[in-house]
DSSP file (Angstrom, degrees, kcal/mol; ACC not computed):
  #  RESIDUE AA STRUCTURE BP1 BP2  ACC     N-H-->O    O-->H-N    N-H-->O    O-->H-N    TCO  KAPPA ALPHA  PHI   PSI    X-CA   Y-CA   Z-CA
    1    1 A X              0   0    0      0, 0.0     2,-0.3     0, 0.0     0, 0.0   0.000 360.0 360.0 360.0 141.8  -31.0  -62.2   77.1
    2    2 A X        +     0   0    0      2,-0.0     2,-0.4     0, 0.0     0, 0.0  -0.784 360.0 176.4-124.8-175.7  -34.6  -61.8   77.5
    3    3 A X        -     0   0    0     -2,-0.3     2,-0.4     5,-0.0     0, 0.0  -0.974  29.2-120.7-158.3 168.9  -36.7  -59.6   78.7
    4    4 A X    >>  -     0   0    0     -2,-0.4     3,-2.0     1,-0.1     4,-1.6  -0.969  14.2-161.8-114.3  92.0  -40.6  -58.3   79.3
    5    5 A X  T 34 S+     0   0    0     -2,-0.4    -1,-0.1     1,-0.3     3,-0.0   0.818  86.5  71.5 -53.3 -43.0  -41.2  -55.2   77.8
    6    6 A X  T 34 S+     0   0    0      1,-0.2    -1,-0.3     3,-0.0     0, 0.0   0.354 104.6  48.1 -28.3 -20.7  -44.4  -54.7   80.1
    7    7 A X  T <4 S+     0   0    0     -3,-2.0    -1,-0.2     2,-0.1    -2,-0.2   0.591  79.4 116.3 -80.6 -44.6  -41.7  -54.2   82.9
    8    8 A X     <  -     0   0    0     -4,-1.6     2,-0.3    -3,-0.0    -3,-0.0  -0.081  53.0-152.1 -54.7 141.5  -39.5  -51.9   81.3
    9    9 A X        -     0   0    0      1,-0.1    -2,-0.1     2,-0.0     2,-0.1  -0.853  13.8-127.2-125.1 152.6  -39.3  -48.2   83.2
   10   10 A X     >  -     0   0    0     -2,-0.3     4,-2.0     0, 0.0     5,-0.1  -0.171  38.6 -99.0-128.1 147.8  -38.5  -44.9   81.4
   11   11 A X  H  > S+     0   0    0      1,-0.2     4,-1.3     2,-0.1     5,-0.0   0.671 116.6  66.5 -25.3 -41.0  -35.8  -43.1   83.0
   12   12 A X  H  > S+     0   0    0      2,-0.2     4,-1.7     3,-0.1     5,-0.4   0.841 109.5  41.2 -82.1 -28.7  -38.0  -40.5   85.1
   13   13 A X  H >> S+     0   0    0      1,-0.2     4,-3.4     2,-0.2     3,-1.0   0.982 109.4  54.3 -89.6 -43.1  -39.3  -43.5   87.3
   14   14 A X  H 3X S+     0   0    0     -4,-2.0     4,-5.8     1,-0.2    -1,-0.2   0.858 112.3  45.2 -19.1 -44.3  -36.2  -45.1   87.5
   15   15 A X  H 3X S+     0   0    0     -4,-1.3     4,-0.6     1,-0.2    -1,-0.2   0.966 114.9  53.2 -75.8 -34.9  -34.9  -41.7   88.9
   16   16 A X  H <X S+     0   0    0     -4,-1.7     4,-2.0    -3,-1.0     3,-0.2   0.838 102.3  52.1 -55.3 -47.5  -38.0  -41.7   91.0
   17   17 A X  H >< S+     0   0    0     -4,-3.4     3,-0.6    -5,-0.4    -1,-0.2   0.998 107.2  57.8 -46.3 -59.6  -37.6  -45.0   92.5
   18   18 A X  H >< S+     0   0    0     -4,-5.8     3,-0.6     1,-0.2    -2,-0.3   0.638 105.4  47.6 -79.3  14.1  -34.3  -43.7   93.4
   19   19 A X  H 3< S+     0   0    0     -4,-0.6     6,-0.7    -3,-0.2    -1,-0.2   0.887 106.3  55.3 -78.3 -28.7  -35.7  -40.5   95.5
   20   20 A X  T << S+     0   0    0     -4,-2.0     2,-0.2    -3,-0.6    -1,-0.2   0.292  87.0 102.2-115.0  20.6  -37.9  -42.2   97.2
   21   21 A X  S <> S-     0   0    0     -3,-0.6     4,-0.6     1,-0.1    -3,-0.0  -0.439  88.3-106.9 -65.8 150.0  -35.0  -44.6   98.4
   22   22 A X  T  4 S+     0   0    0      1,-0.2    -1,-0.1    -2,-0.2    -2,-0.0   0.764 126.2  22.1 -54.7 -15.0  -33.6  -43.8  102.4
   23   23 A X  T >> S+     0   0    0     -5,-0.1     3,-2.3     2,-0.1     4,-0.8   0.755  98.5 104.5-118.2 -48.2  -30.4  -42.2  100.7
   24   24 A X  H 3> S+     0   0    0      1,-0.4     4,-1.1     2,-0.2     5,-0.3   0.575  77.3  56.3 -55.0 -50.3  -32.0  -41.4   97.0
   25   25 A X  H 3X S+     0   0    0     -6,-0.7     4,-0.6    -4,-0.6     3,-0.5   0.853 114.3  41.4 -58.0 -25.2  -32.3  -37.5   97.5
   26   26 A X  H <> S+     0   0    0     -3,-2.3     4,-2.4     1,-0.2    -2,-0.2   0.803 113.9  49.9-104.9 -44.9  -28.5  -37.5   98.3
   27   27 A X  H  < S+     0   0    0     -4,-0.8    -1,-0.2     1,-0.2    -2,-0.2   0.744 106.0  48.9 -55.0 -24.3  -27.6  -39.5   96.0
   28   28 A X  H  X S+     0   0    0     -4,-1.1     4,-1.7    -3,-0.5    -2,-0.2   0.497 118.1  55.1 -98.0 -11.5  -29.6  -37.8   92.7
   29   29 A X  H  X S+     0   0    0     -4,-0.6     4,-1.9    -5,-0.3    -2,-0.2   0.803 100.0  47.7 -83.6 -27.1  -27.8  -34.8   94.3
   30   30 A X  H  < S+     0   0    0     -4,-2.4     4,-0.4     2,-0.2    -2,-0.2   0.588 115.0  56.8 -91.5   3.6  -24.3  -36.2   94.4
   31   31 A X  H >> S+     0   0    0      2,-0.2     4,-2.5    -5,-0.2     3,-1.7   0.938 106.2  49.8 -56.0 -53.6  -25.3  -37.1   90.4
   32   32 A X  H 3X S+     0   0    0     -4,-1.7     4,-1.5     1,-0.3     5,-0.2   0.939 109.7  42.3 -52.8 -52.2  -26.0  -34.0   89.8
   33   33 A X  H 3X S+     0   0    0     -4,-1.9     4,-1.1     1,-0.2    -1,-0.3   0.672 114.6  54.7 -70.9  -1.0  -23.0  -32.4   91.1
   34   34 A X  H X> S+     0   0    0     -3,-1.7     3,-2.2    -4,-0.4     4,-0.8   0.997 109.1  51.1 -54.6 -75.2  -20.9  -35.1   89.4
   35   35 A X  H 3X S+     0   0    0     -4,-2.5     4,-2.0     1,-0.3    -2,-0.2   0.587 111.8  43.0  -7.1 -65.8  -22.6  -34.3   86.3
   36   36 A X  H 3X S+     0   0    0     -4,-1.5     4,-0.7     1,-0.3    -1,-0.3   0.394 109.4  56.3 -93.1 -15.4  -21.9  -30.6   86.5
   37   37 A X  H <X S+     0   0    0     -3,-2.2     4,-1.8    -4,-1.1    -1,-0.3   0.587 109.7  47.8 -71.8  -5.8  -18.4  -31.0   87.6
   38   38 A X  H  X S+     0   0    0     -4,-0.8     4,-2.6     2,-0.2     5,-0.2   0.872 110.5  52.2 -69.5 -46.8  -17.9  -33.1   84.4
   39   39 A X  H >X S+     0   0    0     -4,-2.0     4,-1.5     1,-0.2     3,-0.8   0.945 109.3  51.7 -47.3 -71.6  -19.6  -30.4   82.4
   40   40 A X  H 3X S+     0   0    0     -4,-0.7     4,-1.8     1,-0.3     3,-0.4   0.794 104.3  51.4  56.5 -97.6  -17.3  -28.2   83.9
   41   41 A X  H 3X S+     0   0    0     -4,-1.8     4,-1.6     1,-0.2     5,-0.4   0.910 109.2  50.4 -70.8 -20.1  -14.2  -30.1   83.0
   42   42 A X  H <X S+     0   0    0     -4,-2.6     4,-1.1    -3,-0.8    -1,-0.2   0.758 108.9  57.0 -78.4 -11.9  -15.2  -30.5   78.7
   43   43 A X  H  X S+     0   0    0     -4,-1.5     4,-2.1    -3,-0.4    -1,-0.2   0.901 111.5  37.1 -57.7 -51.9  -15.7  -26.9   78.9
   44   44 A X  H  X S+     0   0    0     -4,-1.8     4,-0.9    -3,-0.2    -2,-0.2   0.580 117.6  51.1 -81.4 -32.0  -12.1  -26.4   80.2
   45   45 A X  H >< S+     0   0    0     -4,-1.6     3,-0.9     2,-0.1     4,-0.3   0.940 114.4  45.5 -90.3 -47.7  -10.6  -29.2   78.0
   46   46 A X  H >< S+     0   0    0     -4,-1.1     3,-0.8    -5,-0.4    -2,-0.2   0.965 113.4  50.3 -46.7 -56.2  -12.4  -27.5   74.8
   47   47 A X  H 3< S+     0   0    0     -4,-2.1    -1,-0.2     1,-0.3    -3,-0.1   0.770 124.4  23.7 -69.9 -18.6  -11.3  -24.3   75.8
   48   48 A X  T << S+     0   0    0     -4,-0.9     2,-0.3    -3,-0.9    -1,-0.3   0.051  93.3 110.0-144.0  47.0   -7.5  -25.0   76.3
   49   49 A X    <   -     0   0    0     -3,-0.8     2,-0.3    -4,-0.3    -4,-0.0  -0.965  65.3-125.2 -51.6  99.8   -7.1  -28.1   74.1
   50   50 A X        -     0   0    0     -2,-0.3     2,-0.5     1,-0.1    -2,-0.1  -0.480  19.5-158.0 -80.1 137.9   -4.9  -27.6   70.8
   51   51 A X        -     0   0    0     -2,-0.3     2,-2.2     2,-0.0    -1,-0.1  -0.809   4.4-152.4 -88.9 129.4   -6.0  -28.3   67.8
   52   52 A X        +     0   0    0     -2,-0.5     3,-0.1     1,-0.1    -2,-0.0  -0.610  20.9 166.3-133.1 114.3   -4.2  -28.9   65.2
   53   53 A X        -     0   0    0     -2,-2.2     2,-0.3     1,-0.0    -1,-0.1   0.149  54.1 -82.4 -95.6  25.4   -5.4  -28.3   62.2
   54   54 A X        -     0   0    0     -3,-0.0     2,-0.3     0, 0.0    -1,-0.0  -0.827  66.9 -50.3  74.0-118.8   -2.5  -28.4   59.6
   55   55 A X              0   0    0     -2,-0.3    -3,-0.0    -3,-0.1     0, 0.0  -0.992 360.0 360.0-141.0 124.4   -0.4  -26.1   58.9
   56   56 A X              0   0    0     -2,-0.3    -1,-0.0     0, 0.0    -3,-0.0   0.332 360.0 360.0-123.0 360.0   -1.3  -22.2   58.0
């Protein structure tokens, strides 16, 4: 693969590109909440996930 480094875009414009798409606010919104229900669920699998750490 090649590539042009002179091209390459950072995350924040990428995300910017997509805002300023017809849809892109609704979309970085249904990230977010993706996001934050994912957060969400490793909180809930950490908290009531056994470990088992030998025998004690």
């Amino acid at each position: 693969m090649t590539f042009d480094p002179n091209k390459t875009i950072g995350l924040d414009e990428a995300l910017s590109k997509l805002a300023q798409q017809p849809f892109g606010q609704w979309l970085l919104g249904l990230k977010a909440f993706g996001l934050t229900l994912y957060g969400v669920f490793e909180i809930m699998k950490g908290k009531y996930q056994h470990m088992g750490l030998g025998d004690y």
